[in-house]
C-alpha positions as CSV (number, residue, x, y, z in Angstrom):
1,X,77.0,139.3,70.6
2,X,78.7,139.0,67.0
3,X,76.4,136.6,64.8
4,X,78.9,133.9,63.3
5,X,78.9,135.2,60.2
6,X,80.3,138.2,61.6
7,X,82.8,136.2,64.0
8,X,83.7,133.9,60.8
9,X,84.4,137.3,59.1
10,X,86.8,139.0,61.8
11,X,88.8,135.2,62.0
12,X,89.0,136.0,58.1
13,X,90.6,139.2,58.7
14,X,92.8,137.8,60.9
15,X,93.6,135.1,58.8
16,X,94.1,137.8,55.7
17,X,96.6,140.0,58.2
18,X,99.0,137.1,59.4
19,X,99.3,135.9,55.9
20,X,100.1,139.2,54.6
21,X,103.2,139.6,57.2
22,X,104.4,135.9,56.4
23,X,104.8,137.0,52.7
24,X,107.5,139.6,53.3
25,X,110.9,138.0,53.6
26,X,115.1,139.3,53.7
27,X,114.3,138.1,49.6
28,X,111.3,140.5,49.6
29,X,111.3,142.9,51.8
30,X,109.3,145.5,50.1
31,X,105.7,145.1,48.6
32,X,103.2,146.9,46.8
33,X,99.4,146.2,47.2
34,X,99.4,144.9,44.1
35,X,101.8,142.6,44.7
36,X,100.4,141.2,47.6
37,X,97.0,140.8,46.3
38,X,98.4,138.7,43.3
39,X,100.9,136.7,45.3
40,X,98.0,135.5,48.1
41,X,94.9,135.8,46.0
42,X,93.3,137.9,48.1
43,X,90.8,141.2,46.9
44,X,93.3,144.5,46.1
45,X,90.5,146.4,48.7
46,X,91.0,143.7,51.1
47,X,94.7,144.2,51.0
48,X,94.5,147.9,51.0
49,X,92.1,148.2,54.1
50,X,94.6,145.4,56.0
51,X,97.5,147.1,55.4
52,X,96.2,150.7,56.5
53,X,95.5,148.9,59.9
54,X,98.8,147.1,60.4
55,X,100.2,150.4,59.4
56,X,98.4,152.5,62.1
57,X,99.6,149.6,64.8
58,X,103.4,149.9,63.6
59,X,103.5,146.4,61.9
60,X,104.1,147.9,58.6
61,X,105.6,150.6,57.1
62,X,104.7,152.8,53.8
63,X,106.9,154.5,51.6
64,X,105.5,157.7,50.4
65,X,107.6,157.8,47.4
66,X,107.6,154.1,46.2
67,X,104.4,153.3,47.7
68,X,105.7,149.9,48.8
69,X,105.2,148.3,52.6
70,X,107.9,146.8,54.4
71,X,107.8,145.1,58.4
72,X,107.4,147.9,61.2
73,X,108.9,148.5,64.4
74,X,106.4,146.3,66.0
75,X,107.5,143.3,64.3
76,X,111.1,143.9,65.8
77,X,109.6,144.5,69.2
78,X,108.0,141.1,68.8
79,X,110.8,139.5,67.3
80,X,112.8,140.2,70.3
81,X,110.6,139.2,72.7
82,X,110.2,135.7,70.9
83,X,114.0,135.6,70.9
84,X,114.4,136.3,74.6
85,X,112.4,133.3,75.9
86,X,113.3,130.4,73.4
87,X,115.7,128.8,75.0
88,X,117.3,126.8,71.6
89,X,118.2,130.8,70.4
90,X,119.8,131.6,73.9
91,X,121.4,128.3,74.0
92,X,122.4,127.6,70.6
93,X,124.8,130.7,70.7
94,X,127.8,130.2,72.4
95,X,128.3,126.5,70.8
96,X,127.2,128.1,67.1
97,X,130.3,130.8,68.4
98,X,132.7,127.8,69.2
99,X,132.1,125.7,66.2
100,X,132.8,128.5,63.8
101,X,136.0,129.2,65.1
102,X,136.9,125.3,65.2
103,X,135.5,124.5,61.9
104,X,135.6,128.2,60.2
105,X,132.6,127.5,58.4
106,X,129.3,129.2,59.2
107,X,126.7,127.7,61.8
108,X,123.1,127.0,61.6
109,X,120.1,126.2,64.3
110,X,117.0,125.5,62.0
111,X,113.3,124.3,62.7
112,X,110.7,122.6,61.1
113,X,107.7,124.9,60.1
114,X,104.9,124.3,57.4
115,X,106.9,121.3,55.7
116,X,110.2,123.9,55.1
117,X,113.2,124.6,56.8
118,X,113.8,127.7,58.7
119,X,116.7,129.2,60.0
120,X,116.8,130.7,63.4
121,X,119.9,131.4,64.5
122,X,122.9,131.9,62.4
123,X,126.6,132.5,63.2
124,X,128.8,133.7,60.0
125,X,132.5,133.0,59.5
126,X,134.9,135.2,58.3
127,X,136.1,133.7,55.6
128,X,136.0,136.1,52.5
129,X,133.8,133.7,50.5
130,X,130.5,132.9,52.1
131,X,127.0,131.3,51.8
132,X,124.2,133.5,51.7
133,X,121.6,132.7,54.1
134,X,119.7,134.6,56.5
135,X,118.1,134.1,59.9
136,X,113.8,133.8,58.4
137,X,114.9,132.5,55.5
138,X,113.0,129.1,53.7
139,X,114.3,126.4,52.1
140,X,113.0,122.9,51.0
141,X,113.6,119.6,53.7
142,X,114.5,117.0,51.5
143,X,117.6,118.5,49.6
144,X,119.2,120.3,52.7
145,X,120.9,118.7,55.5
146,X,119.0,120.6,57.9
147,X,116.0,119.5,57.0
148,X,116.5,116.0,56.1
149,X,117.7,116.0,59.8
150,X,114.7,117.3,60.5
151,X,112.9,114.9,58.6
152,X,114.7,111.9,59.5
153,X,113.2,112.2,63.2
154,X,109.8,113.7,62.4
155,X,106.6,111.7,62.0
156,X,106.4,109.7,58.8
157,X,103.0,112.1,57.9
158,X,105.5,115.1,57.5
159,X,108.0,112.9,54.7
160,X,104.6,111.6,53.3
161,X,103.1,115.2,52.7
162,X,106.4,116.9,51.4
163,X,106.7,114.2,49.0
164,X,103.3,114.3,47.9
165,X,104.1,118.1,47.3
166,X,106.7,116.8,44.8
167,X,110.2,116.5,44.9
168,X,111.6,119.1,42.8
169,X,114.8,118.8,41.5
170,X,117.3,121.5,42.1
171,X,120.7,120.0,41.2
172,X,121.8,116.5,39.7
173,X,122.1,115.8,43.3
174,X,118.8,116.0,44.2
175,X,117.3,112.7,45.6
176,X,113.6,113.3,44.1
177,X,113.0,109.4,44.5
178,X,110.5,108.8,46.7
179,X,111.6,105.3,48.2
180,X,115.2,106.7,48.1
181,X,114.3,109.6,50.0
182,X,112.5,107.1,52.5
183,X,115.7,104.7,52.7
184,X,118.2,107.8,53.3
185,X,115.6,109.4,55.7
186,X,116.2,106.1,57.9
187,X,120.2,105.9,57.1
188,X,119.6,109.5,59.0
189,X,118.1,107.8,62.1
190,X,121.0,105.1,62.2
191,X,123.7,107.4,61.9
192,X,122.7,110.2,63.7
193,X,124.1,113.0,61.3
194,X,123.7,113.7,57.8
195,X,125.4,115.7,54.6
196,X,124.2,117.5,51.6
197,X,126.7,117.5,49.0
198,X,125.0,120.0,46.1
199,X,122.3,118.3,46.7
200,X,120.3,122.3,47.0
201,X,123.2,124.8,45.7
202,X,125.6,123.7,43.1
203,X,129.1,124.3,45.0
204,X,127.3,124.3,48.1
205,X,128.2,121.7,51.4
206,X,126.5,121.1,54.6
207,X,126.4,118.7,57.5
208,X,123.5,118.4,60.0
209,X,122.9,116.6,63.3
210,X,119.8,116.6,65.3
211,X,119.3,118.6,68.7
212,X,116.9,117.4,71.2
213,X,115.3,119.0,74.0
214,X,115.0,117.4,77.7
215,X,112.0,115.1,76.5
216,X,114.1,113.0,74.3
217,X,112.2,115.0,71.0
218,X,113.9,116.4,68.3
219,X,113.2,120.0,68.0
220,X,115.9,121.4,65.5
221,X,118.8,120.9,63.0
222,X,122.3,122.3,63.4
223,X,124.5,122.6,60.6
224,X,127.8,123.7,58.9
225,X,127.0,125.4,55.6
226,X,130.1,126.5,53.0
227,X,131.4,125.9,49.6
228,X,132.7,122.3,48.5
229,X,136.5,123.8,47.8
230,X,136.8,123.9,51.9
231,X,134.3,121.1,52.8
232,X,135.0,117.9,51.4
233,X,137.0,114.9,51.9
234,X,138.9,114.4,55.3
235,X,137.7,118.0,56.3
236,X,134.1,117.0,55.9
237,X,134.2,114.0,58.4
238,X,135.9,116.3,60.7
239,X,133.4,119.2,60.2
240,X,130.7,116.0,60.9
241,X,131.9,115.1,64.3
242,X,132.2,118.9,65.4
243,X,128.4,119.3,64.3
244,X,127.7,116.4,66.4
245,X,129.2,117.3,69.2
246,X,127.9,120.9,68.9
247,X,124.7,119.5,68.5
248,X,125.1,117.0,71.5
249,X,125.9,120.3,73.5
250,X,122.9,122.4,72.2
251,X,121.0,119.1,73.5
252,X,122.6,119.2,76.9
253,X,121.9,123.2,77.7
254,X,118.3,122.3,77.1
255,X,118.3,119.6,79.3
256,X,118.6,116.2,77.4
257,X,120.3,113.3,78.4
258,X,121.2,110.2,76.4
């Protein structure tokens, strides 16, 4: 029987591992040892002796020449297992594939995870000049429509902690006041959709409406993402009532009813 000390130690090592695959992202894909150690604070042999083992199971790969690590085949594997039995990434496609081509702007299904937006399903348009986003990638909740959606109908703990955090101001947009964040956060509820207009990315526009799942809870944001020339004015009120609607029919696939 392991003593606790040595039960606390392999928990450790678990810990150490899962926190060493959430570091790599589509922003940085590729990490030395080094690197890692610095970024998460944990010991350089610590990091070496971790990655060795995720490399024998195929959850990392080494480059001999640049001596960097990058995901394996095993994340993929798991990756598209996840994707296979969520049933917001099966359902959210065909209506992301509809409102492109009615809006021509590209589509978003996003969740709530560790206080920051993540985005989970993504359908691009084909206009020449797009966003840059990518399916894993994290963004802040309070500056992005997606996440104020998703903040709007989660428990007032979540707002409470992110703006403890600090509210970090990324554009003259930004709303960094707490009470102001509170008031728009229930302006959310009311109406039932939401905008950010360069309130994240300077030139950057989005609308956001929530998607529930047959219990009646909220369980992600979609959203219209694209750059203020094509979404503004009259075209951003219609975008708004497309998301809704899109959002209303994510809803319906997985079972709500209003």
């Amino acid at each position: 029987m392991p003593t606790k000390k040595q039960g606390g130690n392999q928990l450790s090592s678990v810990r150490n591992a899962l926190r060493i695959l959430r570091s790599f992202s589509m922003d940085e894909p590729e990490k030395k040892v080094s690197d890692l150690s610095q970024s998460l604070g944990i010991n350089k042999s610590t990091v070496s002796r971790t990655m060795a083992t995720l490399a024998n199971e195929g959850f990392v790969f080494k480059d001999p020449e640049t001596q960097k690590y990058r995901l394996g085949l095993s994340i993929v594997s798991l990756g598209g297992v996840v994707n296979s039995t969520m049933d917001i990434y099966k359902e959210s496609m065909p209506v992301l594939n509809k409102l492109v081509e009615t809006s021509g702007e590209t589509s978003h299904i996003s969740i709530l995870d560790n206080y920051e937006v993540i985005y989970l399903q993504k359908v691009e348009c084909n206009h020449p000049v797009r966003f840059l986003t990518h399916v894993g990638k994290r963004n802040p909740t309070y500056c992005t429509s997606s996440g104020k959606i998703l903040l709007a109908y989660s428990n007032d703990d979540v707002t409470e902690t992110i703006i403890q955090k600090g509210l970090q101001p990324f554009t003259k947009n930004t709303i960094t006041d707490p009470q102001k964040l509170r008031q728009h956060l229930r302006q959310i509820r009311k109406n039932g959709y939401t905008f950010s207009i360069e309130e994240f990315t300077e030139g950057v526009n989005s609308v956001a409406a929530p998607v529930y799942n047959y219990k009646g809870q909220v369980v992600a944001a979609l959203s219209v993402v694209g750059p203020k020339q094509r979404i503004y004015g009259d075209k951003l009120q219609r975008i708004a009532k497309q998301v809704m609607q899109a959002s209303a029919d994510v809803s319906s696939r997985l079972g709500y009813w209003n």
